[in-house]
C-alpha positions as CSV (number, residue, x, y, z in Angstrom):
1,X,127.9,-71.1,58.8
2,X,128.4,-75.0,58.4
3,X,130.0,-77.1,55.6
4,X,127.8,-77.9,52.8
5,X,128.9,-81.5,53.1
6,X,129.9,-84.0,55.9
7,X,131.8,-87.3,55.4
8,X,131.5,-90.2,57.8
9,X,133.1,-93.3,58.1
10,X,131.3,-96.2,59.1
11,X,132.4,-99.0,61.8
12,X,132.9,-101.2,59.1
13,X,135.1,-98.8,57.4
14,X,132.9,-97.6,54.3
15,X,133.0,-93.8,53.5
16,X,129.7,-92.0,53.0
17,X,129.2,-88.0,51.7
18,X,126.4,-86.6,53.5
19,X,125.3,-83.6,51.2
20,X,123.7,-81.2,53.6
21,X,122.6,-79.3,50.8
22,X,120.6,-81.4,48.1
23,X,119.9,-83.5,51.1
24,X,121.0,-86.8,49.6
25,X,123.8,-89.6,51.1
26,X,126.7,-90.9,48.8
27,X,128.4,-94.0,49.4
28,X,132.2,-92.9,48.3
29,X,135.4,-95.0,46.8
30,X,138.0,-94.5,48.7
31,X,140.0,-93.1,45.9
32,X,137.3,-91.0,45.2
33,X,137.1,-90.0,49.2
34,X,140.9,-88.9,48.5
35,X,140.3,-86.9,45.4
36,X,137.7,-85.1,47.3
37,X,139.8,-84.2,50.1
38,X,142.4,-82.9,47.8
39,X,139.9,-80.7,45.8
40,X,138.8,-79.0,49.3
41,X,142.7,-78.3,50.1
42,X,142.8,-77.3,46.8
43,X,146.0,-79.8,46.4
44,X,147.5,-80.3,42.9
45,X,146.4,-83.7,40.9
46,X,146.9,-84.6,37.6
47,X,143.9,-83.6,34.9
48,X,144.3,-87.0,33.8
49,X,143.8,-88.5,37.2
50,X,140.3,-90.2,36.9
51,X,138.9,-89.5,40.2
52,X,139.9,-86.2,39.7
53,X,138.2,-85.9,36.6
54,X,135.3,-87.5,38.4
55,X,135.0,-84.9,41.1
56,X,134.9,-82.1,38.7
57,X,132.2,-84.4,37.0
58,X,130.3,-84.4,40.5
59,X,130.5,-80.9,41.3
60,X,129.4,-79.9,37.4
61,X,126.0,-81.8,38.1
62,X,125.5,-80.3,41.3
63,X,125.8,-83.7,43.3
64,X,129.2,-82.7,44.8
65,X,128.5,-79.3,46.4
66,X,130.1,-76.6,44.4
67,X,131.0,-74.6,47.3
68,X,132.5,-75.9,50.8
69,X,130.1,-74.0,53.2
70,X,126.4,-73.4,53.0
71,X,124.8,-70.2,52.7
72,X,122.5,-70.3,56.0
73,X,119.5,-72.3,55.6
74,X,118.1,-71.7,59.4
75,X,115.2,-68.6,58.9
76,X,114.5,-67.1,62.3
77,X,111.2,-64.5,61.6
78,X,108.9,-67.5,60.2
79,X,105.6,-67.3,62.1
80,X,102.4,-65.0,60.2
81,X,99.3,-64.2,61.8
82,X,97.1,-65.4,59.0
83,X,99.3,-68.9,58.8
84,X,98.4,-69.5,62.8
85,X,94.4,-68.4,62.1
86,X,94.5,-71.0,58.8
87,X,95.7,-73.8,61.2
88,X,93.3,-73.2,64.2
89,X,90.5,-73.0,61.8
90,X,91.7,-76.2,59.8
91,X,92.8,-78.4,62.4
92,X,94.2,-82.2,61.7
93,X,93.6,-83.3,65.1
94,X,92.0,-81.9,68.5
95,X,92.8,-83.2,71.6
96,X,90.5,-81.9,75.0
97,X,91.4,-82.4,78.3
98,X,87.6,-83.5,79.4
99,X,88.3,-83.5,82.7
100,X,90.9,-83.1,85.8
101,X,89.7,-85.4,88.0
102,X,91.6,-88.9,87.9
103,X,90.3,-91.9,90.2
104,X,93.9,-93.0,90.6
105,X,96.8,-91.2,92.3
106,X,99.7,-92.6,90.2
107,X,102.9,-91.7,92.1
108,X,104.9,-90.6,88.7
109,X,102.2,-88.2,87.7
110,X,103.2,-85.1,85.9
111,X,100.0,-83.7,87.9
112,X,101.3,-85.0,91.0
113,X,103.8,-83.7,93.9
114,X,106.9,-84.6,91.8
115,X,106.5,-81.5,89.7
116,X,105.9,-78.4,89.6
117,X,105.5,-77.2,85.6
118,X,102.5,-78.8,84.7
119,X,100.2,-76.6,86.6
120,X,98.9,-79.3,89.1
121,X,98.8,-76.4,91.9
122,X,95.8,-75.3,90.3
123,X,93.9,-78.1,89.2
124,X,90.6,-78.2,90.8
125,X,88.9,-81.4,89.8
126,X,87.3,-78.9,86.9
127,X,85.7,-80.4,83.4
128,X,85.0,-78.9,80.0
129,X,81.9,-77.6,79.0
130,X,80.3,-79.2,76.1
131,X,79.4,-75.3,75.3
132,X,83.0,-74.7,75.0
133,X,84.0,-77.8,72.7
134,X,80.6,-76.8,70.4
135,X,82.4,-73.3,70.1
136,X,86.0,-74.8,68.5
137,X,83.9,-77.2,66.7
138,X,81.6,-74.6,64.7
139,X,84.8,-72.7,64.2
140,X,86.4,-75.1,62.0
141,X,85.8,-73.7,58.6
142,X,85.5,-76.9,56.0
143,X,87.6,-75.0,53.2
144,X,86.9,-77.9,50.8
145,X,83.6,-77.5,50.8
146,X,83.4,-77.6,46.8
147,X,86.1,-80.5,47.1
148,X,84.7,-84.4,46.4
149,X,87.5,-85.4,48.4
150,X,87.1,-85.3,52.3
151,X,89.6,-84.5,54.6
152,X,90.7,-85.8,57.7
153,X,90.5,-84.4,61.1
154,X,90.4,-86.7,64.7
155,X,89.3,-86.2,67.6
156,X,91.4,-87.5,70.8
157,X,90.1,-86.9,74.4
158,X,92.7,-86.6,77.6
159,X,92.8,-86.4,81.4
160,X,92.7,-87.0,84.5
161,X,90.6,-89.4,83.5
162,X,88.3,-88.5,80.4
163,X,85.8,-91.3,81.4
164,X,84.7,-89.6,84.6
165,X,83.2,-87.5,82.4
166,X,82.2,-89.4,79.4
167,X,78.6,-87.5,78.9
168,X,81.0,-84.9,77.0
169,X,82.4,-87.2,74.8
170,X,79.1,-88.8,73.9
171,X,78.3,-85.2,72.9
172,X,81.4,-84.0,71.0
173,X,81.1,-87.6,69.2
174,X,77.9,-87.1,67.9
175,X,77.9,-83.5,67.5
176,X,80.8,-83.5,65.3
177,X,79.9,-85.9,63.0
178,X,76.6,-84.1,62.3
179,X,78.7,-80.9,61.8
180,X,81.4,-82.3,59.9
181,X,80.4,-85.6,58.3
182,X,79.9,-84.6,55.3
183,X,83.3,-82.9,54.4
184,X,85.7,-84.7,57.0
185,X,86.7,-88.2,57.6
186,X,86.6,-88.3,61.2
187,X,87.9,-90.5,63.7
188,X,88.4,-90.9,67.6
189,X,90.7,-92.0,69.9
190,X,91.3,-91.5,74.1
191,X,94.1,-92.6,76.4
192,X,92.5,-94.4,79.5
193,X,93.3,-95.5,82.3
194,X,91.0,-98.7,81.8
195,X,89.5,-99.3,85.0
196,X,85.9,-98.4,83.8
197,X,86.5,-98.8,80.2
198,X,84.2,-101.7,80.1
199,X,81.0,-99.5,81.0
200,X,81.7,-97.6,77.6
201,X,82.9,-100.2,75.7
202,X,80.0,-100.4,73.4
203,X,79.9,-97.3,72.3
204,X,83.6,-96.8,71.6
205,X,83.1,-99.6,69.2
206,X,80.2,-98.4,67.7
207,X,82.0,-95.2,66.5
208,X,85.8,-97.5,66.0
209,X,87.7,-95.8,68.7
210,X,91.2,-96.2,69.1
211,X,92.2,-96.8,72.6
212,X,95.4,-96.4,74.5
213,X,95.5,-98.2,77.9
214,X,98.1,-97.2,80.2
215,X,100.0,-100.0,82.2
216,X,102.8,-100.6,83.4
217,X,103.6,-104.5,83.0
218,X,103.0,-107.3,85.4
219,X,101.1,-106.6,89.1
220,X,104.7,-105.7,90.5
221,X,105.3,-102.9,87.1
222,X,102.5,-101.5,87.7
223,X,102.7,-100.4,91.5
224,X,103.3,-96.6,91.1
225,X,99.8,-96.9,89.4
226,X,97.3,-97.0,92.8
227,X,93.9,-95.5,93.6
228,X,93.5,-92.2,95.8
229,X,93.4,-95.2,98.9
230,X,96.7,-96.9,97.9
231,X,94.9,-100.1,96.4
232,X,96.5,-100.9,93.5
233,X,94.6,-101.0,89.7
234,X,96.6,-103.7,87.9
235,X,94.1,-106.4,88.6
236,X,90.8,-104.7,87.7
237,X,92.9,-103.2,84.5
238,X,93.9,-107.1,83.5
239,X,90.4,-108.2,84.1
240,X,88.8,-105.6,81.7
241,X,91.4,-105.9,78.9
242,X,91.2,-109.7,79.1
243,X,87.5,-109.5,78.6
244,X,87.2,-107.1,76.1
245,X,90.1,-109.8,74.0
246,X,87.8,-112.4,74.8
247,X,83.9,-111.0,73.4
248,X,85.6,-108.3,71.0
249,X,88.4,-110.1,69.5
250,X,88.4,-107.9,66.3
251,X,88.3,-104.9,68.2
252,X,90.5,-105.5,70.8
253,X,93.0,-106.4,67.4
254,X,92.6,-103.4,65.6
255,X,91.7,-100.4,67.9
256,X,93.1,-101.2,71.4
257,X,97.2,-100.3,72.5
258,X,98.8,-100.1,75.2
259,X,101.2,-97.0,76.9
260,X,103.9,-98.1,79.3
261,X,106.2,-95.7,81.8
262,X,109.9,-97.3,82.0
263,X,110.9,-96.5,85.9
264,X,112.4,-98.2,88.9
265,X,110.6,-101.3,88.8
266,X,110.4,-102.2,85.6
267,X,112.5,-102.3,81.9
268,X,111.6,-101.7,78.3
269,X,112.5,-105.5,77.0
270,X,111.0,-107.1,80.0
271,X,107.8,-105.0,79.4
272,X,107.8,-105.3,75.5
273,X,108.2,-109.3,76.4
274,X,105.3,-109.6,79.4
275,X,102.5,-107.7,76.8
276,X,103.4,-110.0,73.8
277,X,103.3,-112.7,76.4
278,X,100.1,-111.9,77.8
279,X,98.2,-109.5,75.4
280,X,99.3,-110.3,71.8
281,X,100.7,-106.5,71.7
282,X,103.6,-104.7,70.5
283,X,103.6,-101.6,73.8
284,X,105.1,-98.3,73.3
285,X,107.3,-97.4,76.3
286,X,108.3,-94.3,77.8
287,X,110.4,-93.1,80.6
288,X,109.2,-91.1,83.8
289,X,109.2,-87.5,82.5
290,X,112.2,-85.2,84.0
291,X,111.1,-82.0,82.8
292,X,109.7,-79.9,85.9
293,X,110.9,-82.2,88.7
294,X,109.9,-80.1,91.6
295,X,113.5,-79.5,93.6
296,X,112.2,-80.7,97.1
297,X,110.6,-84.7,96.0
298,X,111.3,-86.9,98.7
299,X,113.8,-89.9,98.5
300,X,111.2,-92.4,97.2
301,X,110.0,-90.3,94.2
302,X,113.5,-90.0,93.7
303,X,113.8,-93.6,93.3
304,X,111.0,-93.8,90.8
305,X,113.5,-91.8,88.6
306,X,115.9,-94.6,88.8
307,X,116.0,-95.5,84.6
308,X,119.1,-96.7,83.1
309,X,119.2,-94.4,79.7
310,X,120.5,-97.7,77.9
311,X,117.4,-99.3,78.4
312,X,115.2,-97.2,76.5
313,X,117.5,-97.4,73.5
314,X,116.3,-100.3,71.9
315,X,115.9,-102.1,68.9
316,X,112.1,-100.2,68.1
317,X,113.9,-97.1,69.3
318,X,117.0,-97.6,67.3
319,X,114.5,-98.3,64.4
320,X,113.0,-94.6,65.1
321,X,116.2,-93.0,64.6
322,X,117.0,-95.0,61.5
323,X,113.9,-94.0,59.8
324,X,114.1,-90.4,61.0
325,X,117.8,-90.2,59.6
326,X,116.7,-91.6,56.0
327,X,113.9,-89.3,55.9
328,X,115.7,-86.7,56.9
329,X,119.1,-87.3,54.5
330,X,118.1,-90.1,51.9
331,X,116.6,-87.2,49.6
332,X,114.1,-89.7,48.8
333,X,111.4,-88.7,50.1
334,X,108.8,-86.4,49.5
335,X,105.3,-86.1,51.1
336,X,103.4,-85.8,47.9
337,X,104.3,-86.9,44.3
338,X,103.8,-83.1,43.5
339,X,106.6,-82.3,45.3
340,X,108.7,-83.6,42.6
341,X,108.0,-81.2,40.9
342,X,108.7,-78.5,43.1
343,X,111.8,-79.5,44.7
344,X,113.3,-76.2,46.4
345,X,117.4,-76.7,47.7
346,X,117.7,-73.3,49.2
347,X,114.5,-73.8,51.0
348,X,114.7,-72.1,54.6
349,X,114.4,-74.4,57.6
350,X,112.7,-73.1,60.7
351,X,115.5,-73.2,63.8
352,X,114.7,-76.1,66.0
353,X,111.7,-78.3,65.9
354,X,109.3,-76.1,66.8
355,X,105.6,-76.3,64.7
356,X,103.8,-73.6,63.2
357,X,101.1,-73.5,66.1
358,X,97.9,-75.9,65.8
359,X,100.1,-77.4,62.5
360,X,99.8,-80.3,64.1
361,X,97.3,-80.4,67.1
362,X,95.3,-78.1,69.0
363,X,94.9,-78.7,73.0
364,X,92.0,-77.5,75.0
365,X,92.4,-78.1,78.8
366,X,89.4,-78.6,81.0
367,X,89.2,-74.7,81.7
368,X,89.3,-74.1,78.0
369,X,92.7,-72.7,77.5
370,X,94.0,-73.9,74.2
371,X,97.7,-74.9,73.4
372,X,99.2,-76.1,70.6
373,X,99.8,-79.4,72.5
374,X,99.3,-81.1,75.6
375,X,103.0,-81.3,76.2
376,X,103.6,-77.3,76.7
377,X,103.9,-76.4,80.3
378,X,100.4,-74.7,80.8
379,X,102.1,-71.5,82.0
380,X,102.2,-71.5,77.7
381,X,98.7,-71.1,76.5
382,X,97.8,-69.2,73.6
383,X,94.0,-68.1,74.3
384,X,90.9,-69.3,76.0
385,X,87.4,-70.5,74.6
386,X,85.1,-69.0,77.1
387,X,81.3,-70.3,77.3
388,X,80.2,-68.1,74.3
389,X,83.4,-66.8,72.8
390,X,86.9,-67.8,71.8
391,X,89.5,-65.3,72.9
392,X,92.3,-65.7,70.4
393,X,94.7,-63.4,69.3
394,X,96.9,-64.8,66.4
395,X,99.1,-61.5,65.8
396,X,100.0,-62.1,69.4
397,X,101.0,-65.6,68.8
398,X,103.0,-65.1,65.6
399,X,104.9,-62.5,67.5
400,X,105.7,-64.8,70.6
401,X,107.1,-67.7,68.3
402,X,109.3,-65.3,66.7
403,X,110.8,-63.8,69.7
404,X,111.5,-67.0,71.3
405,X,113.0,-68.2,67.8
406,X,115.2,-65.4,67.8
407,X,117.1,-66.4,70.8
408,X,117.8,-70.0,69.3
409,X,119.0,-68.6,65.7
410,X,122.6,-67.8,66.6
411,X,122.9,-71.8,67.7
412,X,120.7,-73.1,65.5
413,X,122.5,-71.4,62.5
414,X,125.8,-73.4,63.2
415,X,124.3,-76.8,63.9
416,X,124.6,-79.3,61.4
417,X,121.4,-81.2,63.0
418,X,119.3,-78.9,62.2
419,X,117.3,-81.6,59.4
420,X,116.7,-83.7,62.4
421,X,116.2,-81.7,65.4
422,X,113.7,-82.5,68.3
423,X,113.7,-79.6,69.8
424,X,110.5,-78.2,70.7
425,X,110.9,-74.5,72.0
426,X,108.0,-73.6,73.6
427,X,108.7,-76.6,76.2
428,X,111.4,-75.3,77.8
429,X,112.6,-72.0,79.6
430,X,114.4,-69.9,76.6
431,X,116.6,-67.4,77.6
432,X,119.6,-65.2,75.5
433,X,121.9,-67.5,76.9
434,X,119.8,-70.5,75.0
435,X,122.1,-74.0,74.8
436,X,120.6,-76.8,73.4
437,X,121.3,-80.3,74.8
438,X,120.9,-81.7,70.9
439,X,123.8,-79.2,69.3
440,X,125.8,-81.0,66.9
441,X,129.1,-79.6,65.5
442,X,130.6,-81.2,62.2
443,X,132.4,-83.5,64.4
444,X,129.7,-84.7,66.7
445,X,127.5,-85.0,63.8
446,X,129.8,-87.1,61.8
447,X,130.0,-89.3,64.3
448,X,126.0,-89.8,64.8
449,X,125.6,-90.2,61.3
450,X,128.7,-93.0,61.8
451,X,126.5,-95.0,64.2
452,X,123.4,-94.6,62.6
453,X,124.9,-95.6,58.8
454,X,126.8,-98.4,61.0
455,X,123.7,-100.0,62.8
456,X,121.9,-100.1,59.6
457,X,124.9,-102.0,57.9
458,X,125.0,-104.3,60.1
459,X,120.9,-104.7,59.8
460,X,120.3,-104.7,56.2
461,X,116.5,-105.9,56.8
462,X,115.5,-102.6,58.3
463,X,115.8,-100.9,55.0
464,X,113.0,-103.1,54.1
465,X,110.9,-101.9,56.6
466,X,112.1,-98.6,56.7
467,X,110.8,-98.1,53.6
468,X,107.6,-99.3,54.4
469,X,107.1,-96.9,57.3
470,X,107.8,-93.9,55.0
471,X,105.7,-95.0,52.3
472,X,102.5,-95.7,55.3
C-alpha cells in the first residue's frame, strides 16, 4: 500500500503536494506545508489557526486526500479474450517485417553476433508473402462502417531491409487502400536503410510516405554501418538524401527523418549538431541496445557498447520526461473532451507498462508470426498467419498476460511510479523473483519528482511547449 500523497521539495526550495490519488500537483505555502504535516501526526493546533482551518477546508473538497494511504489502484487479472480479438481486428497501426535479408552487415545489429534474443539464429534470408499480408488485411473488420467519420490505421513496413523486397509493399499499398479507403484514413511509413531509396522514390511520394533513414552522423559515425564486404554506406546514403533535398524539397521537408544509434564513435549533441548542419533535421538518437547481449562478443563489439549514459540525457530527452510527468500528474489532461465527463479516481491501473496486446501495434515478421510489437524477443509470438489461415488463439493470450502480470503485482502494488512506468513485461525474462530496475519507493520518488519540478523551474519556456505537445 503507498501514501495517497507525496510532497517534494524543489532545488530552489518550493514545496509541491503530489496527490497520487486525484492525480493533480499543488504548489504548497510553507505554512500550509507545516499544518499538513501536523494533521498527518495528528499534532494539536489551534481551531483558529488559519492554515489549520485551511487543511480541513482542503480535505472537505477532496483536494487534500482524506485518508493518508491509498486503497490499491494496481489490478493484476486485466486482460479478456474478446478485448485482445477487438484490437487485432481493429488495429491503429501494422507494422510487417517484409523481409530478412539486409544488404548491410551493421556491426551493432540486434540480428547480428552481438546477441542472442532476437532470434538471428534462425533467420534465413525469408520474406512475407503478399498471401499472408492480404489475410490480416481482409481481417480487419471496419466497425464504423455506418460512421461518416473515418478512422485511422497506418501501415509501416520493417527489416532487414524492406526494399529488397519492395514488390510487396507495392502490393499491400494498393491493396489496402482498395480494401479500406473508404472507411480508413490510411497512411504509410518504412525505416530504410537508404542506399536504394532513390529507385522507389517516386512512388513513396506518390502515396506521402514517411521515411525514417538510419545514419549514424558524419563518414567516421557511421562506420559500424558497412556492407556484407566491409565497404562502408555513408557516402552512397549522403548522396541519395542530398538528392532527394535537392529535386523533392517539399517532400524531403515534410516526410523524410532520420534514426541515429549513440555508440563508441559518436555522441548525441555532436550528432543532433552534424544533421542540423548538414540536413536541416532535428534526428532522434538512440543508444546500442543492451538487452540480449550474447555473453561471449568479442572485445571490439564490446567497445561498440562504450556509451556514457549522461550523454543520452539531453535537453529533447529531458523534455520527454517533463511532458511524461505533467501528463502523468498535472490532472490536466484528458484524451477526449468526453472524458470530462467521466472522470473515474478509483480507476484501476494495469501493473507496469504493459499494453493490452495489438492496443497499440500489431507485428508480422517475415515468417508470419505476429507480435504485438517488433521489440518483443521473437521467442514471444502470439500466433501465425499461415498462407490461407490465421492461427490465433486470443483465450490463450489473455491468459499469458495475466500470468506474467501476476508475478509483477506484489511490486508493482507498492511503487509509487506506477502512473509513469516504462516497463514493458513481455520484453524481459519474468520470473517469481520479478525486480524491476524502475521501482520507486516514496523516497526515491520524491526525489524524481524533485528534479523533474526543479528542471522545469528553472526552464519556464518548456511549459509552453509542453503544452503544445499534449494538445498535438
Amino acid at each position: 500500500m503507498i501514501k495517497s500523497h507525496i510532497i517534494s521539495e524543489s532545488l530552489n526550495n518550493n514545496s509541491y503536494l503530489i496527490n497520487l490519488h486525484d492525480n493533480k500537483i499543488y504548489y504548497l505555502h510553507k505554512k500550509l506545508l507545516n499544518a499538513i504535516k501536523d494533521s498527518e501526526l495528528n499534532n494539536k493546533i489551534k481551531k483558529s489557526n488559519y492554515y489549520s482551518k485551511k487543511v480541513e477546508f482542503l480535505k472537505k473538497h477532496a483536494i487534500l486526500p482524506q485518508s493518508i494511504f491509498m486503497e490499491e489502484s494496481i489490478t493484476e487479472n486485466v486482460f479478456k479474450a474478446n478485448i485482445v480479438e477487438h484490437y487485432f481486428k481493429n488495429p491503429k497501426h501494422i507494422l510487417f517485417e517484409v523481409t530478412e535479408m539486409c544488404n548491410l552487415k551493421c556491426r551493432y545489429c540486434i540480428y547480428g553476433d552481438m546477441y542472442h534474443s532476437y532470434g538471428n539464429k534462425d533467420r534465413q534470408g525469408r520474406s512475407l508473402d503478399f498471401a499472408q499480408a492480404k489475410l490480416l488485411i481482409d481481417n480487419i473488420t471496419c466497425d464504423n462502417k455506418s460512421s461518416k467519420i473515418k478512422k485511422n490505421i497506418s501501415f509501416g513496413f520493417y527489416g532487414g531491409e524492406p526494399l529488397l523486397n519492395f514488390d510487396i509493399i507495392f502490393n499491400i499499398v494498393k491493396y489496402s487502400i482498395s480494401k479500406l479507403n473508404e472507411h480508413y484514413n490510411i497512411s504509410f511509413h518504412m525505416t530504410t536503410n537508404g542506399t536504394i531509396l532513390n529507385k522507389y522514390i517516386d512512388f513513396f511520394i506518390e502515396h506521402n510516405f514517411f521515411i525514417t533513414i538510419s545514419l549514424d552522423g558524419d563518414a567516421l559515425a557511421n562506420s559500424h554501418r558497412v556492407y556484407h564486404n566491409q565497404k562502408p554506406t555513408f557516402m552512397d546514403v549522403y548522396k541519395i538524401v542530398k538528392q532527394i533535398q535537392t529535386l523533392y524539397p517539399s517532400f524531403y521537408e515534410k516526410n523524410i527523418n532520420f534514426n541515429t544509434v549513440i555508440h563508441d564513435l559518436n555522441d548525441t549533441n555532436s550528432a543532433r549538431k552534424y544533421f542540423i548542419r548538414e540536413f536541416k533535421k532535428n534526428v532522434n538518437c538512440e543508444t546500442v541496445s543492451k538487452f540480449g547481449i550474447s555473453d561471449n562478443i568479442n572485445t571490439f563489439s564490446r567497445g561498440i557498447l562504450d556509451i556514457k549514459e549522461d550523454e543520452i540525457l539531453d535537453k529533447d530527452q529531458m523534455l520527454n520526461l517533463c511532458t511524461m510527468f505533467i501528463d502523468s500528474y498535472a490532472g490536466l489532461v484528458y484524451s477526449k473532451y468526453t472524458d470530462l465527463n467521466n472522470i473515474n479516481y478509483n480507476k484501476k491501473i494495469l501493473a507496469t507498462s504493459t499494453c493490452v496486446p495489438f492496443s497499440k501495434k500489431i507485428f508480422i515478421k517475415a515468417d508470419g508470426s505476429i507480435y504485438p510489437c517488433e521489440n518483443v524477443p521473437h521467442n514471444n509470438y502470439l500466433g501465425k498467419i499461415h498462407l490461407k489461415y490465421i492461427d490465433i488463439d486470443f483465450a490463450s493470450i489473455a491468459d499469458k498476460y495475466n500470468a506474467i502480470l501476476k508475478d509483477c503485482y506484489a511490486t508493482c502494488k507498492n511503487c509509487y511510479f506506477f502512473r509513469t512506468c516504462g516497463i514493458c513485461v513481455i520484453q524481459k525474462e519474468v520470473n517469481h523473483n520479478f525486480k524491476c530496475a524502475s521501482y520507486k519507493n516514496q523516497k526515491s520518488f520524491s526525489n524524481y519528482a524533485s528534479a523533474i519540478i526543479s528542471y522545469i523551474e528553472s526552464n519556464p519556456d518548456l511549459l509552453n511547449i509542453i503544452k503544445g505537445r499534449l494538445l498535438q
